[in-house]
mmCIF file of the N, C-alpha and C atoms, coordinates in Angstrom:
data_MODEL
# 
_entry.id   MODEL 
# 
loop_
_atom_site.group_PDB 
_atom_site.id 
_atom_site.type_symbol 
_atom_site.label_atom_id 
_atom_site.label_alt_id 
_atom_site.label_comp_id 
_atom_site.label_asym_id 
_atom_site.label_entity_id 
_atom_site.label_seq_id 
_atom_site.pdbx_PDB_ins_code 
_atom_site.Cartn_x 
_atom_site.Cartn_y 
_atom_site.Cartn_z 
_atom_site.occupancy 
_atom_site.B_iso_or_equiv 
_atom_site.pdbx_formal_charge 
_atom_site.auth_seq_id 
_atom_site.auth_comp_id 
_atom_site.auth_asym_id 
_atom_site.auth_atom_id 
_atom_site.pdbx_PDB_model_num 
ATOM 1   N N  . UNK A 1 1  ? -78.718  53.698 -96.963  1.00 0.00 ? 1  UNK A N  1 
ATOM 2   C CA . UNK A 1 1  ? -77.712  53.547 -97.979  1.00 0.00 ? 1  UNK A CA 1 
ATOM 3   C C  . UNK A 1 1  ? -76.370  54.046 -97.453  1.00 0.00 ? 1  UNK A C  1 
ATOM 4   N N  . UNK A 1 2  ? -76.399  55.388 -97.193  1.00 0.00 ? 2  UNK A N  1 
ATOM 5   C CA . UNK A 1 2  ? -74.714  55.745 -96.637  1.00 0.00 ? 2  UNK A CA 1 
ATOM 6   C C  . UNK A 1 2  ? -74.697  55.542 -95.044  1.00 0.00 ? 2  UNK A C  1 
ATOM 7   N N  . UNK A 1 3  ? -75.893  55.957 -94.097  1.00 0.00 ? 3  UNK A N  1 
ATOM 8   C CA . UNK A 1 3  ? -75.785  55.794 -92.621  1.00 0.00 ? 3  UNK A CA 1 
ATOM 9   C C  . UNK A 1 3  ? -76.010  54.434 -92.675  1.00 0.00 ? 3  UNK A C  1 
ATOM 10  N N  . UNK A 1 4  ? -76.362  53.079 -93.048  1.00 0.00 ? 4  UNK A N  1 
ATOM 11  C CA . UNK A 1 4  ? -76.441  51.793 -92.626  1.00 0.00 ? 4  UNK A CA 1 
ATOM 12  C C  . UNK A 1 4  ? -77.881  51.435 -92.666  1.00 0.00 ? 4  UNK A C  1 
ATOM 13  N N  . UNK A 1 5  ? -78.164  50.421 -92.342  1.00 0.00 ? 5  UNK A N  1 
ATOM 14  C CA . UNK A 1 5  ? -79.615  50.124 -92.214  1.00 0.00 ? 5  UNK A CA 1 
ATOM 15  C C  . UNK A 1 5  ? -80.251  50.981 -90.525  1.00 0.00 ? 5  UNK A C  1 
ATOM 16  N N  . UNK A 1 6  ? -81.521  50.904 -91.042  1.00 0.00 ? 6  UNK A N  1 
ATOM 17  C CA . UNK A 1 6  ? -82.283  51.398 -89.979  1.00 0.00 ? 6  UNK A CA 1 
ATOM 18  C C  . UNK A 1 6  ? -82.411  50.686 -89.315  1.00 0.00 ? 6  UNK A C  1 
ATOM 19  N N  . UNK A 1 7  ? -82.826  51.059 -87.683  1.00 0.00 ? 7  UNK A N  1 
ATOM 20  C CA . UNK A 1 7  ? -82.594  50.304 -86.697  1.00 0.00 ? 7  UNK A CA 1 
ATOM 21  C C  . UNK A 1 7  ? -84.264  49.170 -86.698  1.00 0.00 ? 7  UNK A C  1 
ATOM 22  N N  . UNK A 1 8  ? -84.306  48.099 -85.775  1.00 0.00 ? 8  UNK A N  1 
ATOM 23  C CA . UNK A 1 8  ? -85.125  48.165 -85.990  1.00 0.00 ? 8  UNK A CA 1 
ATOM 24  C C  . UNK A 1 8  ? -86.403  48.124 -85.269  1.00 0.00 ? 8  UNK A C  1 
ATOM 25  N N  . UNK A 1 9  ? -87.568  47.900 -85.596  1.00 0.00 ? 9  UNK A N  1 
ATOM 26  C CA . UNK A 1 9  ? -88.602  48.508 -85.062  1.00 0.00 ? 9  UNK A CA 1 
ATOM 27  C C  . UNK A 1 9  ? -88.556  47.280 -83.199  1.00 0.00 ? 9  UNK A C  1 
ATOM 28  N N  . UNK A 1 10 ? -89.124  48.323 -82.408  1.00 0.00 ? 10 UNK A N  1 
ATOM 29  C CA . UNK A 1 10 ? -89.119  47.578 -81.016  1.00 0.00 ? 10 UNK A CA 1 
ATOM 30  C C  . UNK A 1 10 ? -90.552  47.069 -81.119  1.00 0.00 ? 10 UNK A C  1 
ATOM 31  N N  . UNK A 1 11 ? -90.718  45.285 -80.619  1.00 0.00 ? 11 UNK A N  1 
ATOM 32  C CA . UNK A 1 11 ? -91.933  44.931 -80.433  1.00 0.00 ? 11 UNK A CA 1 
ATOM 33  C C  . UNK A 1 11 ? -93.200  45.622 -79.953  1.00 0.00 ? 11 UNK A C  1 
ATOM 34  N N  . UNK A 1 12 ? -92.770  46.403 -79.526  1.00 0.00 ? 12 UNK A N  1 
ATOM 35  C CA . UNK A 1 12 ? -94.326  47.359 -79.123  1.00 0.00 ? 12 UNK A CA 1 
ATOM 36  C C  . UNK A 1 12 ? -94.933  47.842 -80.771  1.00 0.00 ? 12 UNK A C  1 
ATOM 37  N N  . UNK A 1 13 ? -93.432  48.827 -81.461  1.00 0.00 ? 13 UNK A N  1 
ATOM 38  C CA . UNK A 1 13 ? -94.105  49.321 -82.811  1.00 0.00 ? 13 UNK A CA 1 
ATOM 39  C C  . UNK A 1 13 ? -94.101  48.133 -83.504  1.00 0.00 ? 13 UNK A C  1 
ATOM 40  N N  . UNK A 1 14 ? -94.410  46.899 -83.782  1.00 0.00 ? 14 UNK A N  1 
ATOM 41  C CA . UNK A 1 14 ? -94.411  45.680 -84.379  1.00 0.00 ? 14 UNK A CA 1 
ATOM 42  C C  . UNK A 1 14 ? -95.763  45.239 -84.470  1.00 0.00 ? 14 UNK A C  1 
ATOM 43  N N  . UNK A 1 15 ? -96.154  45.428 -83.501  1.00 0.00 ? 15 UNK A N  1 
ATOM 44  C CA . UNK A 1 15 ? -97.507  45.109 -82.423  1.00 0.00 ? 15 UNK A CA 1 
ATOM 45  C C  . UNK A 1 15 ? -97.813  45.812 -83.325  1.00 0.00 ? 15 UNK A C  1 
ATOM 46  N N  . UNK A 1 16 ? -98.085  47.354 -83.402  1.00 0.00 ? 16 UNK A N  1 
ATOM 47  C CA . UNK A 1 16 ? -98.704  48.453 -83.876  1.00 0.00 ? 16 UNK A CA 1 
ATOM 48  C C  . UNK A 1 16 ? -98.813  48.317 -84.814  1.00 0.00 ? 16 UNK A C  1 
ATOM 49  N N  . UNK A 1 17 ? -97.407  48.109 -85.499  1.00 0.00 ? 17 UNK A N  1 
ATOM 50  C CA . UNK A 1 17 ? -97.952  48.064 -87.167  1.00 0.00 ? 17 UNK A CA 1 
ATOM 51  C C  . UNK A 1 17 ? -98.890  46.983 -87.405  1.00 0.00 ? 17 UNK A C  1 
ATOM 52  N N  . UNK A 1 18 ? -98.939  46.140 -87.062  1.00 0.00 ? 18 UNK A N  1 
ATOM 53  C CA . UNK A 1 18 ? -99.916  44.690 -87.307  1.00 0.00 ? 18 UNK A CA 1 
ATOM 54  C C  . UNK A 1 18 ? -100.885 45.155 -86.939  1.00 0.00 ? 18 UNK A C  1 
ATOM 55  N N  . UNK A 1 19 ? -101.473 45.458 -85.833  1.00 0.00 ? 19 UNK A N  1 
ATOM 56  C CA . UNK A 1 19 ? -102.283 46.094 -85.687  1.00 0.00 ? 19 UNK A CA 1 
ATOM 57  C C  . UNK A 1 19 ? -103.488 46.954 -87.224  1.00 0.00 ? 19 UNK A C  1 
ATOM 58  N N  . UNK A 1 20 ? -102.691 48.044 -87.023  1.00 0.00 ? 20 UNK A N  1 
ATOM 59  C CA . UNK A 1 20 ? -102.803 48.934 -87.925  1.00 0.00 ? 20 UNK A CA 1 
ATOM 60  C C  . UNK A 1 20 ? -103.109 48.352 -89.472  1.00 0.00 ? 20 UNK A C  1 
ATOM 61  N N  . UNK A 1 21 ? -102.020 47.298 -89.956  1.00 0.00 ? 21 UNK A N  1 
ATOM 62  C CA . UNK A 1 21 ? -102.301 46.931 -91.171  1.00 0.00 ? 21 UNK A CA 1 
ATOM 63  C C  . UNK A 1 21 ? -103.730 45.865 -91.131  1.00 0.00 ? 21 UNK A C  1 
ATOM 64  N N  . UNK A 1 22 ? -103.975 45.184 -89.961  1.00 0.00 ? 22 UNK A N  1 
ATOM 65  C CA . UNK A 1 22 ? -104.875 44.152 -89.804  1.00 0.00 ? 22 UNK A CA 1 
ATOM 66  C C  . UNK A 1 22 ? -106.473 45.263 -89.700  1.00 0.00 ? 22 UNK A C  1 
ATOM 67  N N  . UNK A 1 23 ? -106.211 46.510 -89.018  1.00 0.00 ? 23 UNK A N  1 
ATOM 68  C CA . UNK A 1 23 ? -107.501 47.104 -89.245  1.00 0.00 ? 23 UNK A CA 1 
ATOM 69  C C  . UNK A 1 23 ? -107.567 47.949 -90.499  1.00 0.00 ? 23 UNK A C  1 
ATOM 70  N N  . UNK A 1 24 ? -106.723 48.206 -91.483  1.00 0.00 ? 24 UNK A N  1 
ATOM 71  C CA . UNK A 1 24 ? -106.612 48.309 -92.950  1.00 0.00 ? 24 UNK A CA 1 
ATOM 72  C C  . UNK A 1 24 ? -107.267 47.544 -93.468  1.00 0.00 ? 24 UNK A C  1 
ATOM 73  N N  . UNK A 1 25 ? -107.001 46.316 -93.528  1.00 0.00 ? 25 UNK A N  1 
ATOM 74  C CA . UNK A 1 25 ? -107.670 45.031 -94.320  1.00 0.00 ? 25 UNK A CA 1 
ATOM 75  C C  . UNK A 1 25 ? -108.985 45.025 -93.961  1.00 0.00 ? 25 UNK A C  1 
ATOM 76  N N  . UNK A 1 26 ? -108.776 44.857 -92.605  1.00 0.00 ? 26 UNK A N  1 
ATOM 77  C CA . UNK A 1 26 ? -110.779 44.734 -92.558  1.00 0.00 ? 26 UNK A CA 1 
ATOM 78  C C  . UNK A 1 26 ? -111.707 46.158 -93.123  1.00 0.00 ? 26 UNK A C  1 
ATOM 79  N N  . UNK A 1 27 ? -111.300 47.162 -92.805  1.00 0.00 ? 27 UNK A N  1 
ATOM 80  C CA . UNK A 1 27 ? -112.179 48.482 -93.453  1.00 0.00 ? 27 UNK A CA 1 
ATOM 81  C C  . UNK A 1 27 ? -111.772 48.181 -95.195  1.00 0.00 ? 27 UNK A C  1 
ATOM 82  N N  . UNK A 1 28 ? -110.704 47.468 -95.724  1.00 0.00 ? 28 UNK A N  1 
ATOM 83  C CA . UNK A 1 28 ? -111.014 47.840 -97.239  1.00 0.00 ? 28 UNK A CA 1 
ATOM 84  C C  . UNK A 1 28 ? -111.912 46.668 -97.285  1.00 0.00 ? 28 UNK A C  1 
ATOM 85  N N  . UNK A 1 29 ? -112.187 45.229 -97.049  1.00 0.00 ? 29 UNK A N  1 
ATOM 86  C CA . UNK A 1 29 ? -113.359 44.091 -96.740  1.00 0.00 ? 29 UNK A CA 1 
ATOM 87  C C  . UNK A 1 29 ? -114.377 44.851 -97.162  1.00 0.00 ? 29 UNK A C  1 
ATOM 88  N N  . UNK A 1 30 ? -115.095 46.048 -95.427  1.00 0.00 ? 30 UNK A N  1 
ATOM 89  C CA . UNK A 1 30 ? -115.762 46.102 -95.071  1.00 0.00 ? 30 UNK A CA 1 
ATOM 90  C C  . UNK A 1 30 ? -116.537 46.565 -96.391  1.00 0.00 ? 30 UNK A C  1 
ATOM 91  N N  . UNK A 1 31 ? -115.822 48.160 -96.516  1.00 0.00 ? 31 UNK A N  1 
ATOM 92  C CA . UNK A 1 31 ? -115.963 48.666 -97.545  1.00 0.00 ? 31 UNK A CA 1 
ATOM 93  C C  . UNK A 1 31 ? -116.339 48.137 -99.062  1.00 0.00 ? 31 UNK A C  1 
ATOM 94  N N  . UNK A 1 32 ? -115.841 46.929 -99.106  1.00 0.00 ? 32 UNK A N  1 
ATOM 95  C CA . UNK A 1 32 ? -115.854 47.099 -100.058 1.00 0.00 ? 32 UNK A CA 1 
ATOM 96  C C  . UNK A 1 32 ? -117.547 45.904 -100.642 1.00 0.00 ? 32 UNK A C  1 
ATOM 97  N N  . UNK A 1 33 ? -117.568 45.231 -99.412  1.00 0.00 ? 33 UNK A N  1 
ATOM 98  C CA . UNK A 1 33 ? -118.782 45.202 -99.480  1.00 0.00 ? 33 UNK A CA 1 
ATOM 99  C C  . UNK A 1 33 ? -120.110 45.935 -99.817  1.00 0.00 ? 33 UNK A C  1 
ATOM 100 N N  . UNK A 1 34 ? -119.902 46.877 -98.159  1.00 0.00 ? 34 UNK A N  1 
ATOM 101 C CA . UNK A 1 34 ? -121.051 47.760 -98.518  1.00 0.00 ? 34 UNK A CA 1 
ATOM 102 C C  . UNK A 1 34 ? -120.987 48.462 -99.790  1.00 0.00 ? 34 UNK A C  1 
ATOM 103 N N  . UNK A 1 35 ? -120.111 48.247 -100.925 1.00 0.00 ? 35 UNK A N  1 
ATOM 104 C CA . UNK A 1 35 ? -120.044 49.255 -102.564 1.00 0.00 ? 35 UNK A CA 1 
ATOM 105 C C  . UNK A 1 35 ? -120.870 48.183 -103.011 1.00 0.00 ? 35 UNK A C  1 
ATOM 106 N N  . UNK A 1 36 ? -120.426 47.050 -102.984 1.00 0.00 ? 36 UNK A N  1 
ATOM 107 C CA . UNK A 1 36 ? -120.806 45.913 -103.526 1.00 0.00 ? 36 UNK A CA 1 
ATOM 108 C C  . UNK A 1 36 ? -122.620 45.708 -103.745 1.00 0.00 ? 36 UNK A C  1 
ATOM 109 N N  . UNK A 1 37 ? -123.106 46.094 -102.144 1.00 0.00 ? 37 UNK A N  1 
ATOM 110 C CA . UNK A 1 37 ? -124.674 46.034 -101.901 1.00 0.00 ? 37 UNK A CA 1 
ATOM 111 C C  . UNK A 1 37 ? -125.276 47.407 -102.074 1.00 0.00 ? 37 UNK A C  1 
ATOM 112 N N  . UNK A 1 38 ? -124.403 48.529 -102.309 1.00 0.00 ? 38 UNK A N  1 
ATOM 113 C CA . UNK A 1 38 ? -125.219 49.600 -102.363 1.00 0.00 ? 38 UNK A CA 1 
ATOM 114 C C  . UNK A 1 38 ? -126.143 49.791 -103.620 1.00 0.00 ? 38 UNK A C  1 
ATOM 115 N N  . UNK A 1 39 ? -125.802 49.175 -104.925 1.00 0.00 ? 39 UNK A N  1 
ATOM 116 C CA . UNK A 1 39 ? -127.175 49.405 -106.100 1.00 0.00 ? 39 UNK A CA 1 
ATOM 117 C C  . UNK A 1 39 ? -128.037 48.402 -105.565 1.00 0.00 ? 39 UNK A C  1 
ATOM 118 N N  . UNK A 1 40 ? -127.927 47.029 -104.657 1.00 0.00 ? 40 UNK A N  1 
ATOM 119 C CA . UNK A 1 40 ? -129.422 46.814 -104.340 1.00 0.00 ? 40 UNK A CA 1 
ATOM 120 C C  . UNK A 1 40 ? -130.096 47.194 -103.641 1.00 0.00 ? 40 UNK A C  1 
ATOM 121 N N  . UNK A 1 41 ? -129.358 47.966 -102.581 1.00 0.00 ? 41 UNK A N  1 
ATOM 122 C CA . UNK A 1 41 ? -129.970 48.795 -101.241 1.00 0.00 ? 41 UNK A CA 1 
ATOM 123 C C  . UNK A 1 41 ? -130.944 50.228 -102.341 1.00 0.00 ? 41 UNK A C  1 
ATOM 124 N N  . UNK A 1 42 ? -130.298 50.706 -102.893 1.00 0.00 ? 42 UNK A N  1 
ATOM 125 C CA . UNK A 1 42 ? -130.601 52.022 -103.880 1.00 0.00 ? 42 UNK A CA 1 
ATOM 126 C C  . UNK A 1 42 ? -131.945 51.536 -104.617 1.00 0.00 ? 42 UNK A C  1 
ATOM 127 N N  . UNK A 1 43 ? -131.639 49.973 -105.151 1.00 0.00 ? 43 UNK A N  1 
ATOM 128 C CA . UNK A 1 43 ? -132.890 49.377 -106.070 1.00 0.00 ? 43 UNK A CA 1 
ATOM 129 C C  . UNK A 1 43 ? -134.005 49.639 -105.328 1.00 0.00 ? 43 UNK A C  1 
ATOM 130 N N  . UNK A 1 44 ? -133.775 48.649 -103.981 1.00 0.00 ? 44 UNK A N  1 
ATOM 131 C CA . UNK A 1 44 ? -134.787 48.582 -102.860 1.00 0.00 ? 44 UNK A CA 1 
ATOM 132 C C  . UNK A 1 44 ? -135.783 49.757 -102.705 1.00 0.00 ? 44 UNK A C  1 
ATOM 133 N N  . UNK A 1 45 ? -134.887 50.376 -102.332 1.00 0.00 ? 45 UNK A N  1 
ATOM 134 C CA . UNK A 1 45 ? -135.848 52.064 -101.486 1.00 0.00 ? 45 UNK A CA 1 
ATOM 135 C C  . UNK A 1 45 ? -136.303 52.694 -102.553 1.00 0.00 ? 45 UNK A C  1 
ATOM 136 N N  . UNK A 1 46 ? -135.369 51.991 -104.134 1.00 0.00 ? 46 UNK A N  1 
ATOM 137 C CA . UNK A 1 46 ? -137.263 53.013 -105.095 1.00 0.00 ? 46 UNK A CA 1 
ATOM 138 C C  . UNK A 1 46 ? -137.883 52.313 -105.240 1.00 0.00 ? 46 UNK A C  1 
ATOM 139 N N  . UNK A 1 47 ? -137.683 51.008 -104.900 1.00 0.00 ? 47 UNK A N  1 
ATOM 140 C CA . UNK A 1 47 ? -138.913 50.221 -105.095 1.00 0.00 ? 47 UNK A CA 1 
ATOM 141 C C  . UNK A 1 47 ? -139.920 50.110 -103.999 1.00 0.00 ? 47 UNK A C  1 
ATOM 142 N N  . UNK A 1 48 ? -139.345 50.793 -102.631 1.00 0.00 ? 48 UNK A N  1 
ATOM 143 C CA . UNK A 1 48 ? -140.356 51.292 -102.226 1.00 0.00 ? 48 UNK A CA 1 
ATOM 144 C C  . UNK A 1 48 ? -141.049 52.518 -101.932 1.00 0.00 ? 48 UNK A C  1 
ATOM 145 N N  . UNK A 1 49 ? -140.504 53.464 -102.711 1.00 0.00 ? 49 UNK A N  1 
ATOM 146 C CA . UNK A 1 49 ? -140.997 54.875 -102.981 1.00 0.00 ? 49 UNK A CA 1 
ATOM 147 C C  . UNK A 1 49 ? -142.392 54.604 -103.847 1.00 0.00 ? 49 UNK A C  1 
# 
């Protein structure tokens, strides 16, 4: 706002952030799967207790 805009990021940290946000996305996926299957996994194993 008063010093100007920020400079900006050099292709290496560009890289990185993509990076970074692209392995974000896949762990919330991943995650959010395995929430998804965990009451049948839970069903499973008392049903075989």
């Amino acid at each position: 706002m008063f010093g100007g805009p920020p400079p900006q990021p050099s292709p290496a940290e560009l890289k990185a952030q993509e990076e970074e946000a692209t392995l974000t996305v896949q762990r919330v996926i991943t995650f959010s799967i395995l929430l998804y299957l965990s009451p049948f996994a839970v069903k499973s194993i008392q049903n075989l207790i």
